[in-house]
KOLLOPA-576622 format. One record per atom (N, C-alpha, C): x, z, y; atom name; residue in one letter. Coordinates in nm, 4 decimals, padded with zeros to 6 digits. Atoms other than C-alpha are relative to their C-alpha. Example, Ala and Ser with C-alpha at 12.3 -4.5 7.8 and 13.67 -1.06 7.14 Angstrom:
+----------+----------+----------+------+------+
:     east :       up :    north : atom : rest :
+----------+----------+----------+------+------+
:  00.0890 :  00.0000 : -00.1190 :    N :    a :
:  01.2300 :  00.7800 : -00.4500 :   CA :    a :
:  00.0900 :  00.0000 :  00.1200 :    C :    a :
: -00.0820 : -00.0060 : -00.1190 :    N :    s :
:  01.3670 :  00.7140 : -00.1060 :   CA :    s :
: -00.0770 :  00.0730 :  00.1090 :    C :    s :
+----------+----------+----------+------+------+
REM end
This chain:
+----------+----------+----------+------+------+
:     east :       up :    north : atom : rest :
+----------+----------+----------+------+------+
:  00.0802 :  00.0493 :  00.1116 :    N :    x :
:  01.1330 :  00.7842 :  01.4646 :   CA :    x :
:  00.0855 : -00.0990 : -00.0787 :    C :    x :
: -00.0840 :  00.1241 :  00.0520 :    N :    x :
:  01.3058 :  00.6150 :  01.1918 :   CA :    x :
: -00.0712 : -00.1502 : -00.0752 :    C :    x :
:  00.0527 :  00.1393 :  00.0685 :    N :    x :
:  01.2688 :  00.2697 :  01.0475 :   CA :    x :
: -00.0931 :  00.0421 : -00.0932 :    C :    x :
:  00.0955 : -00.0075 :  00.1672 :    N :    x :
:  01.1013 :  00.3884 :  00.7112 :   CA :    x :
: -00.1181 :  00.0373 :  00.0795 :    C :    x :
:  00.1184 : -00.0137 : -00.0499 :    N :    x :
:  00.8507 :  00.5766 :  00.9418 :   CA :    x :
: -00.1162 : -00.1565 :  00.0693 :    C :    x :
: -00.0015 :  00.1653 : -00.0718 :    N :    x :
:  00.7867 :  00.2404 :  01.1407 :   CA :    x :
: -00.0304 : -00.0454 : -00.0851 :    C :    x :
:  00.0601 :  00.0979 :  00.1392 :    N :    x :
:  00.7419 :  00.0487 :  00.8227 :   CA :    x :
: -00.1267 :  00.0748 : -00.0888 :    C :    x :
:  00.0758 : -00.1087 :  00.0742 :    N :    x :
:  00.5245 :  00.2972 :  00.6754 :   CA :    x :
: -00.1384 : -00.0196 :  00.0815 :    C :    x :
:  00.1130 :  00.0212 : -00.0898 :    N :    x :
:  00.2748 :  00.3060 :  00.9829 :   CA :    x :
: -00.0129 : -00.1537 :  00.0209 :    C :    x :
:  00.0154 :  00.1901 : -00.0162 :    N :    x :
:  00.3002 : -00.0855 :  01.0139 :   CA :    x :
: -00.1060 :  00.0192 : -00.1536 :    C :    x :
:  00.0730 :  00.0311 :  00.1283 :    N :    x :
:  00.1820 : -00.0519 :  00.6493 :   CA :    x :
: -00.1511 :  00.0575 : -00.0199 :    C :    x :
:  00.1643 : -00.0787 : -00.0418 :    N :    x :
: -00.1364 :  00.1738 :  00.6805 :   CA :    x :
: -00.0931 : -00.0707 :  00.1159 :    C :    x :
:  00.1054 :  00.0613 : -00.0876 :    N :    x :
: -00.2201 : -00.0396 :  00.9939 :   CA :    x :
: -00.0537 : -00.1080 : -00.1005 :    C :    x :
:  00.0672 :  00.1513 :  00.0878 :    N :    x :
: -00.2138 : -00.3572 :  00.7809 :   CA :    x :
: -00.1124 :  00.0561 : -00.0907 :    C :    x :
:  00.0635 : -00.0280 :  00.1308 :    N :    x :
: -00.4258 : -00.1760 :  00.4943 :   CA :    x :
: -00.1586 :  00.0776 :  00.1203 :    C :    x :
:  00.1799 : -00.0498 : -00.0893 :    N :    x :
: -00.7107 : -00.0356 :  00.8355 :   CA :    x :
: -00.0603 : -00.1035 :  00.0146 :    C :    x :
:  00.0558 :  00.1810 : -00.0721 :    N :    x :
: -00.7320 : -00.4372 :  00.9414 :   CA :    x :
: -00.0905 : -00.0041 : -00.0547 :    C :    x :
:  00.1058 :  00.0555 :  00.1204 :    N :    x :
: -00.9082 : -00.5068 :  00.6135 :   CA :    x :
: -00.1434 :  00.0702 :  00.0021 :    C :    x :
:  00.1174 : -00.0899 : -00.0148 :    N :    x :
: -01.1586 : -00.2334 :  00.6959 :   CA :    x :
: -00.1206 :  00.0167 :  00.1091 :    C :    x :
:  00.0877 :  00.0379 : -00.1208 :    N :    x :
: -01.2545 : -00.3630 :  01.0176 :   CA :    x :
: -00.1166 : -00.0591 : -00.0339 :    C :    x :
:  00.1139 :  00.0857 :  00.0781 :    N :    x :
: -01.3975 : -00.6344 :  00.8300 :   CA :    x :
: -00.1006 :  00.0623 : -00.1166 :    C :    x :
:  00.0771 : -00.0401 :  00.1484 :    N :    x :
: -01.6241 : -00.4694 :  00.5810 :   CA :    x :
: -00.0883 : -00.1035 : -00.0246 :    C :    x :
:  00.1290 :  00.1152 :  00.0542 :    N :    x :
: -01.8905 : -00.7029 :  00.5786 :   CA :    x :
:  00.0444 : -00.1202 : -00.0510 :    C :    x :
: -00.0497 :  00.0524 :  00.0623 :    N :    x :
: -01.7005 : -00.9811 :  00.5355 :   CA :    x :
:  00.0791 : -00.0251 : -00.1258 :    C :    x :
: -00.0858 : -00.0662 :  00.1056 :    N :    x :
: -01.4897 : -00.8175 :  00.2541 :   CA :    x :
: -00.0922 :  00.0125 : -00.1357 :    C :    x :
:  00.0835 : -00.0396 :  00.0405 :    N :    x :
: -01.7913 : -00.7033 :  00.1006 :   CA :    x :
: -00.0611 : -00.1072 : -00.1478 :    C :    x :
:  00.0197 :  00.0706 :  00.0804 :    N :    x :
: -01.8667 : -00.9710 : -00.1088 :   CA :    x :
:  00.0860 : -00.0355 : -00.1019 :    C :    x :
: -00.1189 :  00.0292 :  00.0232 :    N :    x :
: -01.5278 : -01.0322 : -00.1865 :   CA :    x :
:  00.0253 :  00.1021 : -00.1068 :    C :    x :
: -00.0286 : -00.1174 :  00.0363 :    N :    x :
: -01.4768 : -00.6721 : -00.3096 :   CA :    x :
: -00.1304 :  00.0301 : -00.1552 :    C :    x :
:  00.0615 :  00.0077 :  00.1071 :    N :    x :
: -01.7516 : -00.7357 : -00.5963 :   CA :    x :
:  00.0162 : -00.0538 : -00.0903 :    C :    x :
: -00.0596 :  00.1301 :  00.0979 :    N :    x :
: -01.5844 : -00.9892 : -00.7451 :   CA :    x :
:  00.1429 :  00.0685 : -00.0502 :    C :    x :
: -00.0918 : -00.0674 :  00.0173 :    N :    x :
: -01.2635 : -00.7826 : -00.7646 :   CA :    x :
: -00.0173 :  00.1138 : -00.0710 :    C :    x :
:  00.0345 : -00.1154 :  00.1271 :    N :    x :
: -01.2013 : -00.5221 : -01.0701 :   CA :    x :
: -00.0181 :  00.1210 :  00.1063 :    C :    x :
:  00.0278 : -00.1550 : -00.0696 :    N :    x :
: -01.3124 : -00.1675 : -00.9316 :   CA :    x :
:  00.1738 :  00.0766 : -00.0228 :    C :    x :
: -00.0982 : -00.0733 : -00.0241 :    N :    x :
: -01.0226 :  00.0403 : -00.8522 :   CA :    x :
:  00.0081 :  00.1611 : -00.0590 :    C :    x :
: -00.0168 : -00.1063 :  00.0775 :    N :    x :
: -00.9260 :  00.3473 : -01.0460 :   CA :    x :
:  00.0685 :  00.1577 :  00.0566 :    C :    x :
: -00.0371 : -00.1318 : -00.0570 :    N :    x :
: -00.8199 :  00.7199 : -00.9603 :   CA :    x :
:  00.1671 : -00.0355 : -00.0291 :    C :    x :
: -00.1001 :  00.0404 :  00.0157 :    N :    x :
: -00.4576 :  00.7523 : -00.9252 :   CA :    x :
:  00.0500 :  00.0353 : -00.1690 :    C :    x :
: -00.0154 : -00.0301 :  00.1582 :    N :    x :
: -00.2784 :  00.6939 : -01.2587 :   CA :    x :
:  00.1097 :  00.1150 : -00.0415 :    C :    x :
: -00.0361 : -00.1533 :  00.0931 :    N :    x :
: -00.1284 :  00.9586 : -01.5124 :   CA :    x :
:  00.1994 : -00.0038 :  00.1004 :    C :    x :
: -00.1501 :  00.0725 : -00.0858 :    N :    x :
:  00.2369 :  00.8399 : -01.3584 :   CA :    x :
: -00.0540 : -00.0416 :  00.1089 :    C :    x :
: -00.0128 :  00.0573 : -00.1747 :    N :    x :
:  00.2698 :  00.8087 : -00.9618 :   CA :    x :
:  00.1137 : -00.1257 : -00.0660 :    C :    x :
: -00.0751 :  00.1221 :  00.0008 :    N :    x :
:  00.4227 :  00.4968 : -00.8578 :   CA :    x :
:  00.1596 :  00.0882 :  00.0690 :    C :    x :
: -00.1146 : -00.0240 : -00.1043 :    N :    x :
:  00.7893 :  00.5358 : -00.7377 :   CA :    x :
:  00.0074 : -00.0427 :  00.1464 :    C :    x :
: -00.0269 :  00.0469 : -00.0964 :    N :    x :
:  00.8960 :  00.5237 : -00.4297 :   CA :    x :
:  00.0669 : -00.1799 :  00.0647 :    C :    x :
: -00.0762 :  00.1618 :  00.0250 :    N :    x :
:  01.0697 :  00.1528 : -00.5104 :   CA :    x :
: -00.1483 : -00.0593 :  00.0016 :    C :    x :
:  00.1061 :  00.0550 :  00.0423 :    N :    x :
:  00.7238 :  00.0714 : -00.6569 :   CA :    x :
: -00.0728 :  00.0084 :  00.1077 :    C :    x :
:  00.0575 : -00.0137 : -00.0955 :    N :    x :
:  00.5277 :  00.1813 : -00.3377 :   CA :    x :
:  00.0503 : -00.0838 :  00.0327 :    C :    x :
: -00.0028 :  00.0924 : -00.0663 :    N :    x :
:  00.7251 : -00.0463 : -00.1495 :   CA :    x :
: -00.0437 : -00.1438 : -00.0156 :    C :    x :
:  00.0205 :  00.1015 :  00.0798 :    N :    x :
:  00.6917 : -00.2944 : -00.3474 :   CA :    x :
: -00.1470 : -00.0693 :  00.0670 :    C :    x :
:  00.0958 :  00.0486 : -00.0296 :    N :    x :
:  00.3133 : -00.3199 : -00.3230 :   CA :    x :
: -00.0509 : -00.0063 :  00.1091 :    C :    x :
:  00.0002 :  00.0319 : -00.1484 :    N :    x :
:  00.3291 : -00.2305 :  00.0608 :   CA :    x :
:  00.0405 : -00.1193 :  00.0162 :    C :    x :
: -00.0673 :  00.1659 : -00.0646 :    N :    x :
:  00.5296 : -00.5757 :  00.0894 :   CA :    x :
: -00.1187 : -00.0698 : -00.0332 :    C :    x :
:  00.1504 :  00.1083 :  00.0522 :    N :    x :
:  00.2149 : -00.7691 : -00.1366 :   CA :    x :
: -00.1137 :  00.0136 :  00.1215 :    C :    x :
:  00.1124 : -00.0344 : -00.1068 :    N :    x :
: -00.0299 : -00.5997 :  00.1033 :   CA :    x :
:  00.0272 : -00.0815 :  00.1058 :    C :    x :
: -00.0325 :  00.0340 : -00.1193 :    N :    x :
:  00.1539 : -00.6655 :  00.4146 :   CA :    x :
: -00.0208 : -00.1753 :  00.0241 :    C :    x :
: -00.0216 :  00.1391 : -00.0329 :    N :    x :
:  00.2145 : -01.0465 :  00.2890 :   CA :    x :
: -00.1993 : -00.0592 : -00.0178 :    C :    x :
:  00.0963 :  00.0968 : -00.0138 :    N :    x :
: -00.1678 : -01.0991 :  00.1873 :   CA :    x :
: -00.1054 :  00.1673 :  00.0298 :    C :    x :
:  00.0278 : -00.0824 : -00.0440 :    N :    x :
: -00.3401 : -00.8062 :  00.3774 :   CA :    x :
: -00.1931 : -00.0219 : -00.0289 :    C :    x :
:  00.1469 :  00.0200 :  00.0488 :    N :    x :
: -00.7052 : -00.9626 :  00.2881 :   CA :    x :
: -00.0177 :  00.0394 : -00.1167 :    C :    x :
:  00.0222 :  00.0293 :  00.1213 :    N :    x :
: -00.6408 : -00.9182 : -00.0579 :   CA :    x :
:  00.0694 :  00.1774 : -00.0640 :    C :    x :
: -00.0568 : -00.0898 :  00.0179 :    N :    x :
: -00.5307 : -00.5487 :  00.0017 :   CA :    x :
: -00.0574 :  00.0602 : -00.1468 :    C :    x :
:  00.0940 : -00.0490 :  00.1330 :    N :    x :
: -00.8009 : -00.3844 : -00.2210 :   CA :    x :
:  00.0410 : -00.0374 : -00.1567 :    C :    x :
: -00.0406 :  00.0579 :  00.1578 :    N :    x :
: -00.7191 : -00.6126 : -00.5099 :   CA :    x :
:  00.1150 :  00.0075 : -00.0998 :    C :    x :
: -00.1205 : -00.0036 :  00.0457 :    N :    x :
: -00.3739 : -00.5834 : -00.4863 :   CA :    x :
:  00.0640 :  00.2019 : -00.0737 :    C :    x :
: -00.0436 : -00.1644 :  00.0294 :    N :    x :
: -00.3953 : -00.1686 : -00.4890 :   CA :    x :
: -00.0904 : -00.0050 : -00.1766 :    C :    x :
:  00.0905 :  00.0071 :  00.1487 :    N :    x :
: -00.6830 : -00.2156 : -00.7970 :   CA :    x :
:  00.0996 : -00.0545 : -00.1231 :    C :    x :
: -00.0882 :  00.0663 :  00.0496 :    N :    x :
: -00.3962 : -00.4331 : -00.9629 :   CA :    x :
:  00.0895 :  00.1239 : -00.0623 :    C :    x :
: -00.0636 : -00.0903 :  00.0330 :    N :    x :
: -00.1925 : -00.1018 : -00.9600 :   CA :    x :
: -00.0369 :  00.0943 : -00.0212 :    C :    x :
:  00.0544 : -00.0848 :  00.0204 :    N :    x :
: -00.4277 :  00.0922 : -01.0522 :   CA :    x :
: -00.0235 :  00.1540 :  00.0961 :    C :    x :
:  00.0022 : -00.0902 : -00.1606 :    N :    x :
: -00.4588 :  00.2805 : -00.6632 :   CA :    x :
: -00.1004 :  00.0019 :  00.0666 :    C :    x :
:  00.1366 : -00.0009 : -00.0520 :    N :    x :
: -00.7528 :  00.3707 : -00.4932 :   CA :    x :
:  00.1049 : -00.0276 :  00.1845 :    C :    x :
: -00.0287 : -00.0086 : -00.1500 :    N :    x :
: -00.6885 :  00.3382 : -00.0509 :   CA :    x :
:  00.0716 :  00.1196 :  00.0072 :    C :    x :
: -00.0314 : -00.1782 :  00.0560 :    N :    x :
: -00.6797 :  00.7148 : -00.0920 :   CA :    x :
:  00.1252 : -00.0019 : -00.0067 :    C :    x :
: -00.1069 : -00.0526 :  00.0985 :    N :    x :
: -00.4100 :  00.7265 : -00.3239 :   CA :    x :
:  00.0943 : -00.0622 :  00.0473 :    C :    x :
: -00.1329 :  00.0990 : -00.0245 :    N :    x :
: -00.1809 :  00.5019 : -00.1842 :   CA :    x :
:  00.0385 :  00.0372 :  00.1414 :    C :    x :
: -00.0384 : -00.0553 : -00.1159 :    N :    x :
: -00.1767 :  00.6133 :  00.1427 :   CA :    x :
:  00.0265 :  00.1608 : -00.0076 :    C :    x :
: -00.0464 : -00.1166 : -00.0107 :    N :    x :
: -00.1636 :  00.9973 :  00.0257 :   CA :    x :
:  00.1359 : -00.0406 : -00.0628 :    C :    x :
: -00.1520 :  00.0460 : -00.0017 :    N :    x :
:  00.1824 :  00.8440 : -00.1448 :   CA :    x :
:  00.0574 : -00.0389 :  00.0960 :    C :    x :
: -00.0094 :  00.0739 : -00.0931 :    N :    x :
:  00.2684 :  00.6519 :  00.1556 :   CA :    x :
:  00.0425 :  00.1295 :  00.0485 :    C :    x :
: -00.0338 : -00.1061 : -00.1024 :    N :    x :
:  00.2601 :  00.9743 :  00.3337 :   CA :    x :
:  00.1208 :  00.0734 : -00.0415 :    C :    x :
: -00.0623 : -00.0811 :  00.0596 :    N :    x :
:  00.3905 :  01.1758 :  00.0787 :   CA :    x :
:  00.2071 : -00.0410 : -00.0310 :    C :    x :
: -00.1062 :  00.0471 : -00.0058 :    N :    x :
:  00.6966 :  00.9375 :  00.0615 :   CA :    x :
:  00.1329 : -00.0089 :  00.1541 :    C :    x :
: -00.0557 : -00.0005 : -00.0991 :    N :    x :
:  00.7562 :  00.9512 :  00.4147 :   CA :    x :
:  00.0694 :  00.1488 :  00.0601 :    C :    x :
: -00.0744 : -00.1351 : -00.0541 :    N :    x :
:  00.8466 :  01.3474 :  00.4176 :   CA :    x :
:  00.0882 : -00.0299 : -00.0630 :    C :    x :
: -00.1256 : -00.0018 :  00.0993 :    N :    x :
:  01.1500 :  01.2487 :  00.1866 :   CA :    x :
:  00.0762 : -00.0759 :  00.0522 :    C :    x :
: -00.0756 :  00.1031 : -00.0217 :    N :    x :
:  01.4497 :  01.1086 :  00.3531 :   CA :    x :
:  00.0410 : -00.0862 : -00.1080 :    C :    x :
: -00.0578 :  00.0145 :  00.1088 :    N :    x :
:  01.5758 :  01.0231 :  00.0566 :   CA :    x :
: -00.1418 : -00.1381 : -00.0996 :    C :    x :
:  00.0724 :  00.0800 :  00.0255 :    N :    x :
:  01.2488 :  00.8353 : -00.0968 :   CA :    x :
: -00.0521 : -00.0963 :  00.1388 :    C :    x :
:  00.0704 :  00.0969 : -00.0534 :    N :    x :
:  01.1628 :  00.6706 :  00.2362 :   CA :    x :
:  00.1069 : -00.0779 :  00.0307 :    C :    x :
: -00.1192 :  00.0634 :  00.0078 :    N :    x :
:  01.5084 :  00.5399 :  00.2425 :   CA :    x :
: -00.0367 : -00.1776 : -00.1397 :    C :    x :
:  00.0454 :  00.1115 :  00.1334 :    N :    x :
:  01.4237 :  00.3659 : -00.1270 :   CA :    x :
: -00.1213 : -00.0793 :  00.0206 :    C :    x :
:  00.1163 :  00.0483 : -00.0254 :    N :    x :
:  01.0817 :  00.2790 : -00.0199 :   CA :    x :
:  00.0265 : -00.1139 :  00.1141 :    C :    x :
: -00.0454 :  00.0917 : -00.1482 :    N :    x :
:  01.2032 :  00.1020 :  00.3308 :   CA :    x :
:  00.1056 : -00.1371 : -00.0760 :    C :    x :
: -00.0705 :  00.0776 :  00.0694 :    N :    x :
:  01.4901 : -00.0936 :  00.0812 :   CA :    x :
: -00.0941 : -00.0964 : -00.0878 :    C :    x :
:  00.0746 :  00.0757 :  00.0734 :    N :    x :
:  01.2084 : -00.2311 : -00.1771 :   CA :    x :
: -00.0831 : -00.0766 :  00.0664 :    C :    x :
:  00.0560 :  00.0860 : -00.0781 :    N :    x :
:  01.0012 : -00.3420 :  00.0917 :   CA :    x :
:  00.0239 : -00.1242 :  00.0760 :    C :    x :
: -00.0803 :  00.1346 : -00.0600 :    N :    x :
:  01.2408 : -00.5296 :  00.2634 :   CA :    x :
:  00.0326 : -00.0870 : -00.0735 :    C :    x :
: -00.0295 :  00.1041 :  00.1122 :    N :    x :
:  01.3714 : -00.6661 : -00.0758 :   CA :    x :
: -00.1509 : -00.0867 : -00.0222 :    C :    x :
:  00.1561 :  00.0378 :  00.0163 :    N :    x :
:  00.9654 : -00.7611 : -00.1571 :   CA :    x :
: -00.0217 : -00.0831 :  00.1046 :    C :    x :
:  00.0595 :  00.0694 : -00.1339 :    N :    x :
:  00.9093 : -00.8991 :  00.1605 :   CA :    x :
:  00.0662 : -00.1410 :  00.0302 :    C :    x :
: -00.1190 :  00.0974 : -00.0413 :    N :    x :
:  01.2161 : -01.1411 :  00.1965 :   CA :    x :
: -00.0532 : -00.1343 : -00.1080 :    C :    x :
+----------+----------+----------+------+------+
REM end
């Protein structure tokens, strides 16, 4: 299993945590703009990481931060996935994250 995979599933756990909590969230999540279908342009693989690092660093505030990029849960994790069959994009994706994160 390589690193990008590893970072990838680290990242989907962080983004289930938030879901444990629903009730608590719940209130939270009304106050926050509604979240949109994915947009006309996918994010890059750079850009995925990117907002995996935001998530990871404030994992309560996942929702807001995907709504921010105009990403439903959905959508970000069917990228997520979709990034991880690509050596080549989960390479770039694993690099932005780490850059993001640092």
């Amino acid at each position: 299993m390589t690193h990008t995979t590893i970072a990838a599933l680290c990242l989907l756990a962080a983004l289930m945590l938030p879901a444990c909590h629903h009730e608590q969230n719940a209130a939270a999540a009304n106050d926050a703009p509604a979240a949109v279908a994915s947009p006309t342009h996918p994010l890059t693989a750079e850009q995925l990481g990117e907002v995996g690092a935001e998530i990871q660093k404030e994992p309560a505030r996942g929702e807001e931060i995907l709504a921010q990029h105009h990403l439903t849960r959905d959508a970000f994790e069917k990228a997520i996935r979709e990034v991880t069959e690509n050596a080549d994009a989960s390479r770039r994706y694993a690099a932005a994250y780490r850059k993001a994160s640092a």
